[in-house]
Each structure stands twice: as structure tokens, then as C-alpha cells.
C-alpha positions in Angstrom: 0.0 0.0 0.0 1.1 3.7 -0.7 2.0 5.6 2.7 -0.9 7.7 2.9 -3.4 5.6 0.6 -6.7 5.2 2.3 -8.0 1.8 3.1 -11.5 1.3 1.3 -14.0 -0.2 4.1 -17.2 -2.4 3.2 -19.3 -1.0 6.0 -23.0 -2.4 5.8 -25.2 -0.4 6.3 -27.8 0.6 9.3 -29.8 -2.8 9.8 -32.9 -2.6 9.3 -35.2 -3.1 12.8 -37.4 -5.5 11.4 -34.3 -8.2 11.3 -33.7 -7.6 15.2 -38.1 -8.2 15.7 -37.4 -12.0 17.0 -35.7 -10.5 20.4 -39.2 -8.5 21.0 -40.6 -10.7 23.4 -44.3 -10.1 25.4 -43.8 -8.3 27.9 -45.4 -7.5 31.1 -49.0 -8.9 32.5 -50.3 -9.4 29.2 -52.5 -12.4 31.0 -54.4 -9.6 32.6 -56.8 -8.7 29.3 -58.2 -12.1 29.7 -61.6 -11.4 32.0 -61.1 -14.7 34.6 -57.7 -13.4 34.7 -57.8 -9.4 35.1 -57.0 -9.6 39.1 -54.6 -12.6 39.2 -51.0 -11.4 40.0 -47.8 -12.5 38.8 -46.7 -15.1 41.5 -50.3 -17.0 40.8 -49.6 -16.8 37.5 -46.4 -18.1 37.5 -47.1 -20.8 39.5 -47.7 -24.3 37.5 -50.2 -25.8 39.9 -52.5 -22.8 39.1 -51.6 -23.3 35.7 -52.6 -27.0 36.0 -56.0 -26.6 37.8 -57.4 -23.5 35.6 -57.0 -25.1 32.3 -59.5 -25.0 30.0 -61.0 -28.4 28.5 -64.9 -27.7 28.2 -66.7 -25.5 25.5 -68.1 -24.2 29.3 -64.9 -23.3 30.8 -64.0 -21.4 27.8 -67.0 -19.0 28.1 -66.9 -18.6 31.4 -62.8 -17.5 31.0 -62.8 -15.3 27.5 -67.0 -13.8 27.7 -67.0 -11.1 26.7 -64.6 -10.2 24.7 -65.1 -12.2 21.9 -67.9 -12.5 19.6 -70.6 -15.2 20.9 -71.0 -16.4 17.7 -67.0 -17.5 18.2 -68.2 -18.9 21.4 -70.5 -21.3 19.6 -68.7 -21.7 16.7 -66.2 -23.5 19.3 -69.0 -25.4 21.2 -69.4 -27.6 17.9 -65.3 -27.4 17.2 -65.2 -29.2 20.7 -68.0 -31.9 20.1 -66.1 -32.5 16.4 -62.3 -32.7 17.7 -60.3 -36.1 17.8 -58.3 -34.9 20.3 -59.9 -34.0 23.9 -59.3 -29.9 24.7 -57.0 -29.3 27.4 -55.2 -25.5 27.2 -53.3 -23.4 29.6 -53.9 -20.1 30.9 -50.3 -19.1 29.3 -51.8 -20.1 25.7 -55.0 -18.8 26.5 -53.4 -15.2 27.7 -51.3 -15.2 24.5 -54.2 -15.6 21.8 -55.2 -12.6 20.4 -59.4 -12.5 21.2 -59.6 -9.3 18.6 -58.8 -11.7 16.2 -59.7 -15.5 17.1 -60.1 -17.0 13.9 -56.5 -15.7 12.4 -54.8 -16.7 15.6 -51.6 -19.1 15.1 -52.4 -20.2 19.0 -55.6 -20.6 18.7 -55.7 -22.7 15.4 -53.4 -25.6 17.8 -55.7 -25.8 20.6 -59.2 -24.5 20.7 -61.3 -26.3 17.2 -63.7 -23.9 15.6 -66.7 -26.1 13.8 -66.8 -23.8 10.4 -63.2 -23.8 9.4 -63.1 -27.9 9.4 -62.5 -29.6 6.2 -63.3 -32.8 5.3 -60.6 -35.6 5.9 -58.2 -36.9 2.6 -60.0 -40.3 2.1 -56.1 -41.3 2.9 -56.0 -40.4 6.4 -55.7 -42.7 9.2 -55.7 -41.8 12.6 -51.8 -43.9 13.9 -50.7 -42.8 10.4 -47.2 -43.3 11.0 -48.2 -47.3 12.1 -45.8 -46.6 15.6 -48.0 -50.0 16.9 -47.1 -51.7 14.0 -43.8 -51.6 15.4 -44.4 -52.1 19.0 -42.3 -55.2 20.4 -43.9 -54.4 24.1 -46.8 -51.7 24.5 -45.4 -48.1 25.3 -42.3 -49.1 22.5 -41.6 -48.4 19.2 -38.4 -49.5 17.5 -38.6 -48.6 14.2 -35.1 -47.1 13.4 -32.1 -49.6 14.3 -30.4 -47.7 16.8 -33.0 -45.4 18.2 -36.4 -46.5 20.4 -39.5 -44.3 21.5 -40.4 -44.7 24.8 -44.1 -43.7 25.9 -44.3 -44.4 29.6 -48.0 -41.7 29.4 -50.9 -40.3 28.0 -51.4 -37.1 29.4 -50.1 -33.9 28.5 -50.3 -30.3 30.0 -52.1 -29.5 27.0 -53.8 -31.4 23.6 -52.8 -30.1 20.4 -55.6 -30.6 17.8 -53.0 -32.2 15.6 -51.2 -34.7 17.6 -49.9 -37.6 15.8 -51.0 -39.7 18.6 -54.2 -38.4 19.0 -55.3 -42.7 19.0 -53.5 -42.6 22.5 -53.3 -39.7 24.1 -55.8 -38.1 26.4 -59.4 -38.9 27.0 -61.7 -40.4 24.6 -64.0 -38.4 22.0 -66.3 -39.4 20.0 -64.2 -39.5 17.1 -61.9 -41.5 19.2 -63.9 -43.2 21.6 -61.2 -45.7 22.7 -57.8 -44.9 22.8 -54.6 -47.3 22.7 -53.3 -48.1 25.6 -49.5 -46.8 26.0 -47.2 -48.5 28.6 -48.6 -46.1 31.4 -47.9 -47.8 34.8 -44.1 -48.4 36.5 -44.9 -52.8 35.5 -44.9 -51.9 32.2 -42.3 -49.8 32.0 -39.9 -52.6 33.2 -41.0 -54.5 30.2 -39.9 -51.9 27.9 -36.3 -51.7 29.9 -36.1 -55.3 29.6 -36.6 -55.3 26.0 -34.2 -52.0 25.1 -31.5 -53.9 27.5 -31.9 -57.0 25.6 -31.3 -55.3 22.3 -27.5 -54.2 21.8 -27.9 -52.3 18.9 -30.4 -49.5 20.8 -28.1 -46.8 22.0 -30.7 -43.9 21.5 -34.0 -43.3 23.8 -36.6 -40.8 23.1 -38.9 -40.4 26.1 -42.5 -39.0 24.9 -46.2 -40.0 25.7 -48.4 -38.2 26.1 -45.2 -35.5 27.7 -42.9 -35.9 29.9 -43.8 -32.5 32.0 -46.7 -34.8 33.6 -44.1 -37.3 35.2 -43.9 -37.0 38.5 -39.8 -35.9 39.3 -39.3 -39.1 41.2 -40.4 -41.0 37.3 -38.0 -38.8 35.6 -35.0 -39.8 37.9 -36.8 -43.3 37.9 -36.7 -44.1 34.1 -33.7 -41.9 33.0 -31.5 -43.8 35.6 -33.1 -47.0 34.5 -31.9 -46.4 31.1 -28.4 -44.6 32.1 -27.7 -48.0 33.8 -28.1 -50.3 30.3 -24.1 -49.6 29.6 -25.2 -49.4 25.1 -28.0 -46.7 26.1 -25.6 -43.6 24.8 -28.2 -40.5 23.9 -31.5 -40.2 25.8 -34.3 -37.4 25.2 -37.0 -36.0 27.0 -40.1 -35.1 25.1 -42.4 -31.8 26.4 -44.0 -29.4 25.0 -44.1 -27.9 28.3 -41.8 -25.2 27.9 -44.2 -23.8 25.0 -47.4 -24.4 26.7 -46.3 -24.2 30.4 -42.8 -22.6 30.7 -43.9 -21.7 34.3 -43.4 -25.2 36.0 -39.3 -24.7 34.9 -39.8 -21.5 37.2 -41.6 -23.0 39.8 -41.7 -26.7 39.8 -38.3 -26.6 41.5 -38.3 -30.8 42.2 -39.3 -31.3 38.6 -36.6 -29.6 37.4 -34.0 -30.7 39.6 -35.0 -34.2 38.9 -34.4 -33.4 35.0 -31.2 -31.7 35.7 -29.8 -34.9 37.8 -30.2 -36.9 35.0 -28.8 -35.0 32.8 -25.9 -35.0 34.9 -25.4 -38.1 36.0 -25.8 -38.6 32.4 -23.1 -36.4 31.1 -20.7 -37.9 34.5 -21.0 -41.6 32.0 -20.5 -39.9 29.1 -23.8 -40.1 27.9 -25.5 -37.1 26.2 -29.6 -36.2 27.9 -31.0 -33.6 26.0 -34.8 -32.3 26.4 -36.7 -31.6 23.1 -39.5 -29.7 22.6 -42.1 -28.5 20.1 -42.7 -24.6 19.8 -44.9 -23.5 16.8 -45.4 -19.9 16.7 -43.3 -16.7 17.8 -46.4 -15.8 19.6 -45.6 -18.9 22.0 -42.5 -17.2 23.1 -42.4 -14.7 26.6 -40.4 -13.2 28.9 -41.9 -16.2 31.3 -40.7 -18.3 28.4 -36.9 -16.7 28.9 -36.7 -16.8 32.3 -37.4 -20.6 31.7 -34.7 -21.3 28.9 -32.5 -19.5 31.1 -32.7 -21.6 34.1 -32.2 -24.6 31.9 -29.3 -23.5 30.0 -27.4 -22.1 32.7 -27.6 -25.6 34.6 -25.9 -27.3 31.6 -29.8 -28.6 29.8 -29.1 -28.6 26.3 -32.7 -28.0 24.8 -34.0 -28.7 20.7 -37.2 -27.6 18.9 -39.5 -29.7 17.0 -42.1 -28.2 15.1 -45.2 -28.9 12.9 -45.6 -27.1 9.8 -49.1 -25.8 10.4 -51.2 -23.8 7.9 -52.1 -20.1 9.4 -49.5 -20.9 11.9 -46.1 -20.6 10.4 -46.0 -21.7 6.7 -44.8 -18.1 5.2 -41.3 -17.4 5.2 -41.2 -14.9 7.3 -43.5 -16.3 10.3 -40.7 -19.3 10.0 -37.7 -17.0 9.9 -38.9 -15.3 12.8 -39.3 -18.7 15.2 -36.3 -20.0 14.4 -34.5 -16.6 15.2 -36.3 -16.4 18.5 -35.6 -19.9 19.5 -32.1 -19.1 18.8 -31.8 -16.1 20.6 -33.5 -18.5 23.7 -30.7 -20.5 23.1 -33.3 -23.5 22.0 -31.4 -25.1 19.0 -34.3 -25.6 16.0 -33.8 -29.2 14.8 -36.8 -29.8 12.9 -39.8 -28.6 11.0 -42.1 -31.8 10.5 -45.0 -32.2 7.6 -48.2 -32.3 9.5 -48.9 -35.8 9.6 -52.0 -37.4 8.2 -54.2 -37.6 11.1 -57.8 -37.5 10.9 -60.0 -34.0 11.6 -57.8 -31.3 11.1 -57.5 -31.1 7.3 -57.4 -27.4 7.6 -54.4 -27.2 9.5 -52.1 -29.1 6.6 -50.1 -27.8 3.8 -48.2 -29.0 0.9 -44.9 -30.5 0.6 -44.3 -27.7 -2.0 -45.2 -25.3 0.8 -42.2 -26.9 3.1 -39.9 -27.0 0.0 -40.6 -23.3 -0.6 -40.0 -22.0 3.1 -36.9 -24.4 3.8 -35.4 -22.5 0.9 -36.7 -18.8 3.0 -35.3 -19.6 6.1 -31.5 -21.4 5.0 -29.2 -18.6 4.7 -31.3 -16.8 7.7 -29.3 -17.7 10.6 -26.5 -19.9 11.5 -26.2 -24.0 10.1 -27.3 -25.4 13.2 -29.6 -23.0 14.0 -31.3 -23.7 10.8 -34.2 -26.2 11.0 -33.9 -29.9 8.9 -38.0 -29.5 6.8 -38.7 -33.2 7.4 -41.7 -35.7 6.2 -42.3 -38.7 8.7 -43.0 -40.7 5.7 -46.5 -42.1 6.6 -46.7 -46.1 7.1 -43.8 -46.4 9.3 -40.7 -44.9 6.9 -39.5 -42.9 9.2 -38.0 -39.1 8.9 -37.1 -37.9 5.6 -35.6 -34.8 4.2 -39.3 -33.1 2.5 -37.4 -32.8 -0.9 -36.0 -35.9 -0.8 -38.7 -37.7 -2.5 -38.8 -40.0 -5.5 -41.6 -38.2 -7.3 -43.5 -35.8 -6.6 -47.3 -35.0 -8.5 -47.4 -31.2 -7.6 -50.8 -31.7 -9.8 -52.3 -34.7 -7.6 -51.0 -33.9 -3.9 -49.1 -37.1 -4.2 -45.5 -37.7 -3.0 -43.7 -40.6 -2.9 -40.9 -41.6 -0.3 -38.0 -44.5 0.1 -36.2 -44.8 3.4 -33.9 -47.8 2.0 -32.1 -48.2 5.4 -36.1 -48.4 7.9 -37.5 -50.5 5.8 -35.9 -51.3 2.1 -38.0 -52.4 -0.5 -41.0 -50.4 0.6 -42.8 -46.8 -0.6 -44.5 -44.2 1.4 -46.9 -41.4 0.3 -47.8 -38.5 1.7 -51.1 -36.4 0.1 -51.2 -33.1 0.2 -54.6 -31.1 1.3 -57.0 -31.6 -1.2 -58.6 -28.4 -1.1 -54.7 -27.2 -1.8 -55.3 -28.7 -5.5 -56.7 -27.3 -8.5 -60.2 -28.1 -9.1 -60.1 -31.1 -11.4 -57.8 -32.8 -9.3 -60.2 -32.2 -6.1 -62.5 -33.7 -8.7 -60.2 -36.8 -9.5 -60.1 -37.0 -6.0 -63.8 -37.7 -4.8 -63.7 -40.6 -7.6 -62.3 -44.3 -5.7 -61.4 -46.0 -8.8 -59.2 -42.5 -9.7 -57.5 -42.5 -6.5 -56.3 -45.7 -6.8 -55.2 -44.7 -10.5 -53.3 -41.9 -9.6 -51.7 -43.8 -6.5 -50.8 -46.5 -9.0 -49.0 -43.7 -11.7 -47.1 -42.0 -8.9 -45.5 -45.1 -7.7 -44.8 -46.4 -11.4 -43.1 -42.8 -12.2 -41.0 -43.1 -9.1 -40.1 -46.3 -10.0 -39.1 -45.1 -13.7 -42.1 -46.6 -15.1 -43.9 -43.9 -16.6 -47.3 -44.4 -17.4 -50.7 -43.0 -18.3 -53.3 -41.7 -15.5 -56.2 -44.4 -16.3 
């Protein structure tokens, strides 16, 4: 350089406020604009026994919590949502403070949790209600061991909440009349032992996912119970906890002090063998996300609790770009690594709430580039009919013009194809036609698979 020649900087410029919206978090009392809670004070509100006992799961407890500032033809609208749900209604006060009521039918939170009778669609004649066939590979009740190395414990049923779109709404919480009786999961301490037995018997399980129903509905004394049971198999090497707790119910971190401390032990004890406990769990919506919520992913991570998201690609919820940028940025600024973003799975009355694999295809391309690698969300499709995870554009073929993909997972279960159907009323109006013919579904079932397979032929 010439003495006295000026160095040219690159200096970006101002950036824009909009990029820096994921570290606005709700603030304050906001639970205070809901009318059953207008005099409760912080310490009630934070404390997860209240939480528990004030949750709403009747069309009557809703009224008697939100009248008044919503519309009552809402209110009735949901009566007949409730009677029509697969999956029993069970919702916090946190969720029910963070739905905006000027706005009910647009509300991300309120899509989850609280069914609405006129926005229902009807059902894909392809859905099931256990469409990912996890008792088809049950080797004890309360396990599945589908993937060689990994097994999904399900030692409950219950869950601080019920999302409308649960995967395992065959199982999990009380019966409807959809659903009017549910599988039984390995629920009780002697069946538990059964599923030890069987993990310890099988060398090749190193990885345990803990789920239910949630894990935030185990007593502390189960936690320490089952993760030490597992710790003590010497091939167990990565265990996780399920909840969707911290979304729904951050509180209880807060102020469920044995709870915590009994997830923290074993994740200790854990790491002191050289074995990696992690809690996952399943935020949606940047309107989930609170100071409350914080305070709670503060506590964990400073006590050494590595938490991962897992989320549901939900229509109205977060399938835009931006909705999905803005999550994942404010998980990562909770420290809460996003790991996935899961295809809605094919499960039976809540058509409105799924999208398209070209929707997920579209918005993984948004969001990479957003933020760091490994805060950047894997788009997966738990190929329906037991495939397992796979990456959403990693299918063989794909009929944009039928709703039809078609999946391999060579090293689950070789040999074998899994579809996945996009929302009919996503399709243009002669396949929604096609679609209400039998004999045409089955045609254009049979084409997809021929053209995956290289065999292309004519739609008969």
C-alpha cells in the first residue's frame, strides 16, 4: 500500500429493525386482558399448579374464561369445534393469555388448541388416525423400535395441553367421540420394566426418546426413575426428553423446582458416563414465546440442559417465510437449538391445519441462509406407514398436480414406498374432482409409484 493511501472499508449499512423483531418478546402482565384473569397477580400466575388446575378443557370453561370479549357467535362456533375434535381440549392459561381474542379466527395459538366447527374440512379419504403405524412396530406396549439404533419410549398419556393435531391423537388423552377408545400406551411403572427389559436385551439401541403423552406430567421421582433406568443399560448412549411444556407451560421450569432438579440430575449423571440427555421440545409460533418463556430457557441452560425444537408445519401458523424465519430466530436467541420442522402428519379432523410438501420445500429455501447451520431447521416428512424421517425434498416423485409424493427410506424399511397427500382443497379443481372418484384414487396412487419407479405411465 502507498504511505498515505486510504483503506476502502465495506461497512454495511444501518440494519434494518425489522431483522432484530425476533428479540421483542411479550412483555409484562399481558394475561391480565383475559376477563377470569384481570386480578390474578404474577406469583399465581407463575405458579404451575394454578396453571394446571385453571386449564380449560370444556366449551363451558372457555365462556366462562374469555366472555365477553369475543364474539358469541366464536363462542358457539367452538361449542361444535369441541363436540367434532379427535383430540380432547385441554389448554393453559399461558396459551390462553397469548391468543389474540380481537382476532380468534386468524390466531396461530388458537388454530393448535381450541377447534372452531366452520373452518373444518373434510378428511383426505387417505387419512388414518396412527398414520405413522408406531403400533405396527411395538415389540412391548409403550415401544416403538422402528429405526435400528433409536427407540420411542411412551411411559403416558397425558399432556399439559392437547394439540388438535397430535400424531398420537389414537393414544393420548381422553376419549371423544371421534376416538372413543384410545390405545393403551405402557402407562404404569410394570410396564415400564417391560420396555427396559426389552431395550436392554437389544445391543444395537443406543438412543432413547422419552415421549407420551409429555414428559412435563411425570412425576420428578419417574423422571429420575426411568432416566436412571436407562443410564444403567451400559449401550443406552443419547437419551431425550419429550415436552412441549416449555411452549405451553414454561412456568413449571420457574416453579416446579423438584421437577426440574429431577431433570437436571439426570442429565448430569448422564453427562458424569459420558452419555449425552437432551430435552426436546415443540414450539410452533413466535407468539408462544415470553419473557416467562426466557426466564425458563435461562434456568435450563445455565444448569448445563441442552434444549432442541421440533415443530409442525401448520397452515395459518407458520407456513410463510417470514413467520418461519422469525421462530427459528427467537428460539435461537433463547438458546433452544431448532432441529426440525415436521410435515403435518396425516391424522384425521384437522384437514385445515395441513399444507403441501411444496409449501415446506418453498420455506426451507426462505429460512436457510437466515441464521447460522445449526440454528437452521432440517423440513422433514415422517413418511406415513412407518418410513421414518425424511428430508421433505428428498422424495422420489412428486405430483405437484395430484398432492401425491412418494418416499424410500432404504435403510427403515428397504424395499418399501410411502406417500404422503397433500390437502386436497390445496389442488386445483379437477384434481379435487379426480379425488372424490375411488377408482381415480387408486389410479393416480398407481401412476405416482410407477413414475417413481421409472415406469412412466398413463393416468387411467
Amino acid at each position: 500500500m502507498i504511505p498515505g493511501e486510504s483503506v476502502q472499508h465495506h461497512v454495511k449499512p444501518p440494519v434494518d429493525p425489522a431483522l432484530l423483531e425476533h428479540r421483542n418478546l411479550r412483555t409484562g402482565e399481558f394475561w391480565r386482558t383475559v376477563p377470569a384473569y384481570e386480578q390474578i397477580d404474577e406469583p399465581t400466575f407463575l405458579d404451575h399448579i394454578w396453571q394446571g388446575r385453571h386449564s380449560v378443557k370444556t366449551a363451558e370453561e372457555l365462556f366462562e374464561t374469555i366472555g365477553g370479549i369475543v364474539d358469541p357467535t366464536f363462542l358457539e362456533d367452538a361449542r361444535e369445534g369441541f363436540r367434532l375434535a379427535p383430540m380432547a381440549v385441554r389448554v393453559s392459561p399461558y396459551m390462553l393469555a397469548s391468543i389474540d381474542w380481537t382476532r380468534p379466527y386468524e390466531d396461530p395459538i388458537r388454530r393448535q388448541f381450541i377447534p372452531v366447527a366452520s373452518r373444518l374440512l373434510p378428511d383426505h379419504p387417505r387419512l388414518t388416525l396412527d398414520s405413522l403405524h408406531e403400533q405396527e412396530d411395538a415389540p412391548v406396549q409403550g415401544l416403538t423400535h422402528r429405526y435400528v439404533d433409536k427407540a420411542l419410549f411412551l411411559p403416558l398419556q397425558t399432556c399439559p395441553v392437547y394439540c388438535r393435531f397430535c400424531t398420537r391423537s389414537y393414544a393420548i388423552g381422553p376419549d371423544t367421540e371421534l376416538v372413543e377408545e384410545k390405545a393403551a400406551l405402557a402407562k404404569t411403572p410394570a410396564l415400564w420394566e417391560h420396555a427396559f427389559e426389552y431395550i436392554a436385551a437389544r445391543p444395537e439401541i443406543e438412543d432413547v426418546v422419552i415421549s407420551g403423552g409429555d414428559t412435563y406430567q411425570l412425576a420428578p421421582k419417574n423422571i429420575t426413575h426411568i432416566g436412571e433406568a436407562l443410564l444403567a443399560i451400559p449401550h443406552i448412549r443419547r437419551m431425550r426428553f419429550a415436552t412441549k411444556g416449555p411452549a405451553v407451560m414454561p412456568m413449571k421450569i420457574l416453579t416446579d423446582q423438584a421437577w426440574t432438579d429431577a431433570l437436571v440430575g439426570v442429565v448430569d449423571k448422564g453427562r458424569a458416563l459420558g452419555k449425552d440427555v437432551v430435552l426436546h421440545t415443540h414450539f410452533n409460533s413466535p407468539s408462544e414465546i415470553s419473557w416467562i418463556t426466557q426466564q425458563a430457557m435461562d434456568v435450563l441452560f445455565r444448569r448445563g440442559v441442552t434444549v432442541r425444537n421440533q415443530s409442525v408445519l401448520i397452515r395459518g401458523v407458520n407456513d410463510d417465510p417470514a413467520t418461519m424465519t422469525l421462530l427459528v430466530k427467537r428460539l435461537s436467541w433463547l438458546n433452544v437449538h431448532p432441529y426440525y420442522v415436521y410435515m403435518h402428519d396425516l391424522v384425521k379432523g384437522v384437514e385445515e391445519m395441513r399444507t403441501s410438501i411444496a409449501t415446506a420445500v418453498a420455506i426451507e429455501k426462505a429460512v436457510r441462509g437466515a441464521t447460522a447451520g445449526f440454528n437452521t431447521p432440517l423440513f422433514i416428512c415422517d413418511a406415513p406407514g412407518g418410513g421414518g424421517k425424511r428430508d421433505v425434498h428428498s422424495y422420489e416423485y412428486y405430483d405437484r398436480e395430484n398432492g401425491i409424493a412418494v418416499y424410500r427410506a432404504p435403510s427403515v424399511k428397504p424395499g418399501q414406498s410411502f406417500l404422503y397427500f397433500d390437502p386436497i382443497d390445496t389442488l386445483s379443481p379437477a384434481a379435487q374432482a379426480r379425488w372424490a372418484v375411488p377408482a381415480l384414487q387408486e389410479a393416480m396412487i398407481r401412476d405416482a409409484l410407477a413414475r417413481a419407479d421409472g415406469k412412466v405411465t398413463a393416468l387411467a
